[in-house]
C-alpha positions in Angstrom: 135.3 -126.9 -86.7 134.2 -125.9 -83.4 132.2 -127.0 -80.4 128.4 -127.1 -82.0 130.2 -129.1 -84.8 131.1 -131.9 -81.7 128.2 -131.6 -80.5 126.1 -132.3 -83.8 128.4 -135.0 -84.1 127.6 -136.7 -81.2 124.1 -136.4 -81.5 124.9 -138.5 -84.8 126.5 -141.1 -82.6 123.8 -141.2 -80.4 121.7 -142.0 -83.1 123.9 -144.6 -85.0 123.5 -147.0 -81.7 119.8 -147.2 -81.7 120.7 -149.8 -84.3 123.0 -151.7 -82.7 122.7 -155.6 -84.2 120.4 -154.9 -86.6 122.2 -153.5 -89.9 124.9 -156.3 -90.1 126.7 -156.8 -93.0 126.9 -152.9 -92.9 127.5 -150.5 -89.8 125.3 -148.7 -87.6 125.5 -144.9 -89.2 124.4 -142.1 -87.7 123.7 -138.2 -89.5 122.3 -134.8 -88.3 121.0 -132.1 -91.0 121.7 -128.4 -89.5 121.0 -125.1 -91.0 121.6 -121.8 -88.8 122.1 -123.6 -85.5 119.3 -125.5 -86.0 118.3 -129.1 -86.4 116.3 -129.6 -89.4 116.6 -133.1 -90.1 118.1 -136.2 -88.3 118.2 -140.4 -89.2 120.3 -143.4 -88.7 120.6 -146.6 -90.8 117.7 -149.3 -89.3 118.6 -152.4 -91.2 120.7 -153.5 -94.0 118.9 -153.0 -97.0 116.8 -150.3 -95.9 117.2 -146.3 -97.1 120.5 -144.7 -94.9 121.3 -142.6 -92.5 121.8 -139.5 -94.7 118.3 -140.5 -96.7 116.5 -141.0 -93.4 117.7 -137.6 -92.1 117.0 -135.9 -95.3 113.4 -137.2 -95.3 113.1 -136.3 -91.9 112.9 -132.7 -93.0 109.5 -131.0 -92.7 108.2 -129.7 -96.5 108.3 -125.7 -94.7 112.1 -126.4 -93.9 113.1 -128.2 -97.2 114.4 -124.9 -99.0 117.0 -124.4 -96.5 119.1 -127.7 -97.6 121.5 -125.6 -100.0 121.9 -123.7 -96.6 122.5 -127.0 -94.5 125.3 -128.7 -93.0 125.2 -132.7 -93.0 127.2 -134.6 -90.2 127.4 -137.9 -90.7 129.4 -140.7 -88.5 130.0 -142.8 -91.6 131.7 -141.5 -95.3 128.6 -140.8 -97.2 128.7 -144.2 -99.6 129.8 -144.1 -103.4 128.5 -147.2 -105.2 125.1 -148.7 -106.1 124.2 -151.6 -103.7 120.9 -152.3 -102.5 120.2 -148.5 -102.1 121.5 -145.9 -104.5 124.6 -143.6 -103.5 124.6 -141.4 -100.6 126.9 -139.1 -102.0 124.8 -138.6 -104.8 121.5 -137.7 -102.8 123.7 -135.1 -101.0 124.9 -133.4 -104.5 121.4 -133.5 -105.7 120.3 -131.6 -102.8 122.1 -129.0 -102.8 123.7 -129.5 -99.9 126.8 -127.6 -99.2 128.9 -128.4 -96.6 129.6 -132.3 -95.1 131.0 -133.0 -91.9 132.1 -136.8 -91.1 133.3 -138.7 -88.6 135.5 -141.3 -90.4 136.5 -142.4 -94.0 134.4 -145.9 -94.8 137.6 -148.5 -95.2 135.3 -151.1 -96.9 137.3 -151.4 -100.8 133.7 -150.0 -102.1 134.0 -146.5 -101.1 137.2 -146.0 -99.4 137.3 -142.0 -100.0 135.8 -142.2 -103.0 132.6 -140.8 -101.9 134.4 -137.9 -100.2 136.7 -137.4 -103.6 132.4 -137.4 -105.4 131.3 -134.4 -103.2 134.4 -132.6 -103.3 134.3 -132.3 -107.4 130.7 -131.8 -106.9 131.8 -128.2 -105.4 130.8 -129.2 -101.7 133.0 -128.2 -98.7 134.0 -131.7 -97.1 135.2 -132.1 -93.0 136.7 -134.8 -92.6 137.4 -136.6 -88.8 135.6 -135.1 -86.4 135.4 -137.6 -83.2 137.2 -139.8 -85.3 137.7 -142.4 -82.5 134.4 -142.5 -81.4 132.9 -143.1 -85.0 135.2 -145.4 -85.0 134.5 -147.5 -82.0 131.2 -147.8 -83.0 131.5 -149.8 -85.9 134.7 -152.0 -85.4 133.4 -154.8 -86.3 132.8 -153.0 -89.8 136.4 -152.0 -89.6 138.0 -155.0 -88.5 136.6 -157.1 -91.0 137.3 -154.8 -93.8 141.3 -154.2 -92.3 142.2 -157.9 -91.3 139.6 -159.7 -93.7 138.2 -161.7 -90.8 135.6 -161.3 -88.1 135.3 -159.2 -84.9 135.6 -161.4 -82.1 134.3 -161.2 -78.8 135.1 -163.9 -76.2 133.1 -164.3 -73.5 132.6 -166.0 -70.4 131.6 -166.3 -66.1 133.4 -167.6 -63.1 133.9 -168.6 -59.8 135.5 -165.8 -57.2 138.2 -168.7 -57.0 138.9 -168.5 -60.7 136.7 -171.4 -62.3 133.9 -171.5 -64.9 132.7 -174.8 -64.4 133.0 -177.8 -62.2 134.3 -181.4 -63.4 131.3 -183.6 -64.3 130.0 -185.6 -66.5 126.6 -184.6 -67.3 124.1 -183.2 -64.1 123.2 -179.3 -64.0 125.6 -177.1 -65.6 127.3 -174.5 -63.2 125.1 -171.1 -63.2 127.2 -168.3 -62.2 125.2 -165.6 -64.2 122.5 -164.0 -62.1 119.3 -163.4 -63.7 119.9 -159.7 -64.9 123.4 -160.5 -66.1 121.5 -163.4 -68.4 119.7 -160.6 -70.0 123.1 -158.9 -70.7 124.5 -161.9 -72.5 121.3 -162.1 -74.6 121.4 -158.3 -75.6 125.4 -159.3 -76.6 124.3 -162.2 -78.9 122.0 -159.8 -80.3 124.9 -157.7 -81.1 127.0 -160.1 -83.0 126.3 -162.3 -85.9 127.8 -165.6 -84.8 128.2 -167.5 -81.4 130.5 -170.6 -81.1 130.6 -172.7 -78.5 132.8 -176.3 -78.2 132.1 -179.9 -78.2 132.3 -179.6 -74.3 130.0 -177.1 -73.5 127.4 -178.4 -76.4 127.6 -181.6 -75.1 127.0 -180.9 -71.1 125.3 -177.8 -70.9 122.8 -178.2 -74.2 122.1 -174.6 -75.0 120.0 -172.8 -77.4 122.3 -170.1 -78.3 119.5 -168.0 -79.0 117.9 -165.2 -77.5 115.2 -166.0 -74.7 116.0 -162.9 -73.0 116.3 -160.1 -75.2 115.3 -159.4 -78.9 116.6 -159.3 -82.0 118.4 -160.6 -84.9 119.6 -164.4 -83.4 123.0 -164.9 -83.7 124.1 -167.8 -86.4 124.9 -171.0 -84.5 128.6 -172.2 -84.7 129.7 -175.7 -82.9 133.0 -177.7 -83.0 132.6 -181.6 -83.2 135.9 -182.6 -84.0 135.0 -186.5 -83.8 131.0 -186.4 -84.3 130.0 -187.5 -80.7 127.5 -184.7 -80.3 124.1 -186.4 -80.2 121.5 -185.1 -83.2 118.9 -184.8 -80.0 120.7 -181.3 -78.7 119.2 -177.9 -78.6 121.6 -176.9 -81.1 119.9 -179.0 -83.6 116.5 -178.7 -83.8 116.3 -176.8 -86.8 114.9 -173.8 -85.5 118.0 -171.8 -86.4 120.8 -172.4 -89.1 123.5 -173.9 -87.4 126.9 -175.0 -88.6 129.1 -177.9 -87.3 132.8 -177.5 -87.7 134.4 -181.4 -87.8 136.8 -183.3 -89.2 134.4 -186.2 -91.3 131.1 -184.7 -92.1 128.1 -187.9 -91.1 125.5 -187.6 -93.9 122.0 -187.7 -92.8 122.8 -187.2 -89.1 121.6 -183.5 -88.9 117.9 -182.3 -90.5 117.5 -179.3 -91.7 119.3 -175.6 -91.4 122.6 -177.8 -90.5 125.7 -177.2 -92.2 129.1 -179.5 -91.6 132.2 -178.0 -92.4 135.6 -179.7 -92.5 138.4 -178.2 -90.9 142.1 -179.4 -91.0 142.2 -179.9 -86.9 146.3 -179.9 -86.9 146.7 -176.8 -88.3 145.3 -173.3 -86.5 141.3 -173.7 -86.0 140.2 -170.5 -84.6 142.1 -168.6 -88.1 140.3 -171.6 -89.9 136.6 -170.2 -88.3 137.3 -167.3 -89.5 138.5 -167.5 -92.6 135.3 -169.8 -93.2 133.0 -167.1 -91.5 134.8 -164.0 -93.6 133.6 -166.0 -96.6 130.3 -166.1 -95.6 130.5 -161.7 -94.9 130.3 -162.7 -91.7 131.2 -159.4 -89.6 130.9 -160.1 -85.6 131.9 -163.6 -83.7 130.4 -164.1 -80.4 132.9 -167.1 -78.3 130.7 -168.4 -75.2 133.1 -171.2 -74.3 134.3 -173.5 -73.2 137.4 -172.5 -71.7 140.0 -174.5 -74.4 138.0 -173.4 -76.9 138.3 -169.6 -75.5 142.4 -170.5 -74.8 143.1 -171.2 -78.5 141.7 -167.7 -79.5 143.5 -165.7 -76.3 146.6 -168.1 -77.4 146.8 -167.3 -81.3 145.7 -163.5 -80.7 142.6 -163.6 -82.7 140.0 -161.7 -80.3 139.1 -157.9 -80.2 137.3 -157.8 -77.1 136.6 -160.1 -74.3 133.9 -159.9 -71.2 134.7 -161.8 -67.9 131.7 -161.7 -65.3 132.7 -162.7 -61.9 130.7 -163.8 -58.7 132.6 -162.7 -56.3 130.1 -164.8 -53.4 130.6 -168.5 -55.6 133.4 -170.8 -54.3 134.1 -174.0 -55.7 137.6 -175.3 -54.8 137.9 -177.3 -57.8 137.0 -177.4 -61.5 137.6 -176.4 -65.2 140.2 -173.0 -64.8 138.8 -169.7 -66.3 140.9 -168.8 -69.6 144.2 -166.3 -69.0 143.6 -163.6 -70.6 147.1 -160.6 -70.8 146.1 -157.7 -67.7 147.1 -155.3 -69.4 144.5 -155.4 -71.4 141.9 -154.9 -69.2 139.8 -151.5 -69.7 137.0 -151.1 -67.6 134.8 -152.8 -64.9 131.4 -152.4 -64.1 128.4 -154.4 -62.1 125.8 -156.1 -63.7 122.9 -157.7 -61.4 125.4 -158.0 -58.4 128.2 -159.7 -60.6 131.3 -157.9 -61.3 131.8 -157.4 -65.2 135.9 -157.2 -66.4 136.3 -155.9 -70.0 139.0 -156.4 -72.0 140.2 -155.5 -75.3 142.9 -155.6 -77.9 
């Protein structure tokens, strides 16, 4: 491989993220057809259940340029896939075409494929690369990964607070505490976008009523996910107006409290609830969890190591004195900082 190999490649990443959120339960998949230095063809995956990445690029290709496919190289982010789903195999399409040579970024994990579309083309006679910007190929899909290696969910935990350390002063009920400027509220709502779940706890359901959808971006909405250990959240919240399918983790389920598109599951709440979520959540091919708070709720995750990323916006010009603490979260895993509409933005991740 060489430098117009990378560099093919990463036009292949660059095109697997324009479809970030939106082909959940499968990853974002990215794929370049080239033929003499140059680009003849290019696609990504759009949504699950519609054609791939290596279809789409293959279609791409103008009827004057479709002779030179035999002649082609295909890079691909993604393992070409192997088995019949709701599209036929990938690695087929590429033998049929003639296609010659494959370069890809990362072997698919998922029990489905796992090499086997690789081991397909190989027999088939085609020349097979195999890990080019392996990391990178494989940052872009870890939720994919990370449910198919520890058979649970990607989670994200996410919250804002105070320069002094809080994200949210003692009350009971009144105007929640806004420490989110208007252009970091757009953020948020592009990250619910991105994941397929959001939970929040009985605290923050209770005194902030939130929608949990997304007002400020577009997009898939996340699933709604609420804990109400002992049933005191009122049917009259935002969470329950049957606009979205929502699901109530508690420990006695009330029949007829909820209408309709709400679920109650029972969870066992002396044993380990965050590895109960999501085990219940890997059931339903759940791939991405979005945690929004509040902050015990965020603890117990941080505390029973069962979060892949976290995102701590600070306002470094909002002092409180007093309130509920921000979740501790280890330092050393911090890996980058940015701004975001005047807040500063600490990333973490495991």
């Amino acid at each position: 491989m060489n430098s117009l190999d990378e560099q093919y490649m990463r036009r292949c990443l660059q095109l697997a993220r324009c479809a970030a959120g939106s082909t959940s339960p499968n990853p974002v998949v990215g794929a370049v057809l080239v033929c003499d230095g140059r680009i003849i063809g290019e696609g990504y995956h759009i949504r699950a259940g519609e054609p791939h990445a290596e279809v789409n690029a293959v279609r791409s290709v103008k009827p004057a340029d479709r002779h030179l496919l035999p002649q082609s190289t295909i890079y691909v982010t993604l393992e070409p896939c192997s088995h019949y789903g709701k599209t036929p195999p990938c690695c087929d399409m590429i033998i049929k075409e003639g296609i010659k040579r494959v370069v890809i970024g990362v072997t698919d994990n998922n029990e489905c494929v796992n090499g086997a579309g690789i081991a397909r083309m190989k027999k088939a006679g085609i020349e097979v690369v195999v890990g080019l910007l392996e990391n990178e190929c494989v940052a872009i899909n870890r939720p994919f990964f990370t449910y198919n290696r520890l058979a649970r969910p990607f989670v994200t935990l996410k919250w804002a607070q105070t320069a002094d350390g809080f994200i949210d002063v003692m009350r009971d009920g009144g105007t929640p505490l806004c420490i989110s400027t208007p252009v970091s509220q757009v953020a948020v709502h592009k990250l619910r976008a991105e994941h397929d779940a959001i939970l929040v706890g009985t605290r923050t359901a209770l005194l902030d009523n939130p929608s949990l959808n997304l007002r400020h971006w577009t997009g898939r909405a996340p699933l709604r996910l609420v804990i109400d250990r002992k049933g005191v959240l009122p049917a009259s919240l935002n969470l329950f107006d049957g606009s979205m399918p929502t699901i109530v983790y508690t420990e006695n389920s009330v029949v007829g409290k909820f209408g309709k598109n709400i679920e109650q599951i029972i969870l066992d709440f002396s044993s380990d609830v965050p590895a109960q979520i999501l085990s219940h959540l890997h059931s339903l091919k759940i791939q991405s969890l979005l945690v929004e708070g509040g902050a015990q709720l965020l603890q117990s995750f941080i505390d029973a190591s069962l979060w892949d990323n976290a995102r701590a916006e600070v306002n470094k010009s909002f002092v409180v004195g007093e309130g509920v603490s921000a979740p501790v979260i280890p330092e050393s895993a911090l890996c980058a900082r940015e701004m975001c509409g005047g807040n500063e933005i600490f990333l973490f991740s495991r």
